[in-house]
C-alpha positions, -999 to 999 in steps of 0.1 A, spaced: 451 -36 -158 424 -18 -181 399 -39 -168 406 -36 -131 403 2 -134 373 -5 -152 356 -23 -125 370 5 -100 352 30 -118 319 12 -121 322 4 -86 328 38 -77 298 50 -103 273 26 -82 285 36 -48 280 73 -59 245 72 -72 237 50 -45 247 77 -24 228 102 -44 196 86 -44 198 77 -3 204 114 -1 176 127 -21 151 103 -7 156 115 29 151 150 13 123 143 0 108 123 34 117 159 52 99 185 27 66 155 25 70 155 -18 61 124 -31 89 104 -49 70 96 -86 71 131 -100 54 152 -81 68 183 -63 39 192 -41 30 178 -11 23 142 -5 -12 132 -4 -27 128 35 -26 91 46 -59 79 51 -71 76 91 -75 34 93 -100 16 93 -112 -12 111 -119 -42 89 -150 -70 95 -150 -104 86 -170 -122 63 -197 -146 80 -193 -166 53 -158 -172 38 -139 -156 66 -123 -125 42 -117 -98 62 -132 -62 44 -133 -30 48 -167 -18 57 -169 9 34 -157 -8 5 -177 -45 15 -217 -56 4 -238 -52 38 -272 -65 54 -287 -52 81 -310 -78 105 -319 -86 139 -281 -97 146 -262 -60 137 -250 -51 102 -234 -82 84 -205 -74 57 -198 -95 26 -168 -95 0 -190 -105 -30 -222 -111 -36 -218 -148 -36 -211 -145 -1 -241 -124 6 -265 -148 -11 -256 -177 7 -255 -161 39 -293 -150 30 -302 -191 21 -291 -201 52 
């Protein structure tokens, strides 16, 4: 009997906090705070970006972030400089 109302309660404990944390996270969704800490508002998402394959391996990259050459055929973009080089021997 001890043990059945011990199981109640944890049940009850887990359905509760559950409860709790559902609540505050919609809360937070509505003011924009971020959920690790912070009380201010969350960061601006970045705007996308549209992401180039590698000529050589077939990675897609982010042009910003990639290795580029510029020649006769537009700008090619590279994940490494492995890439890059053998794309130049060719």
């Amino acid at each position: 009997m001890l043990t059945r109302f011990l199981l109640w309660a944890l049940l009850l404990f887990l359905v509760f906090r559950a409860i709790g944390r559902l609540i505050r996270g919609i809360g937070e969704g509505t003011r924009g705070t971020t959920s690790r800490g912070g009380r201010g508002r969350a960061a601006e998402s970045p705007k996308g970006e549209l992401m180039v394959r590698d000529p050589v391996c077939g990675t897609f990259v982010v042009p910003s972030r990639a290795l580029s050459r510029r020649d006769k055929n537009g700008t090619q973009y590279f994940c490494s400089d492995t890439c890059r080089q053998e794309y130049l021997s060719r």
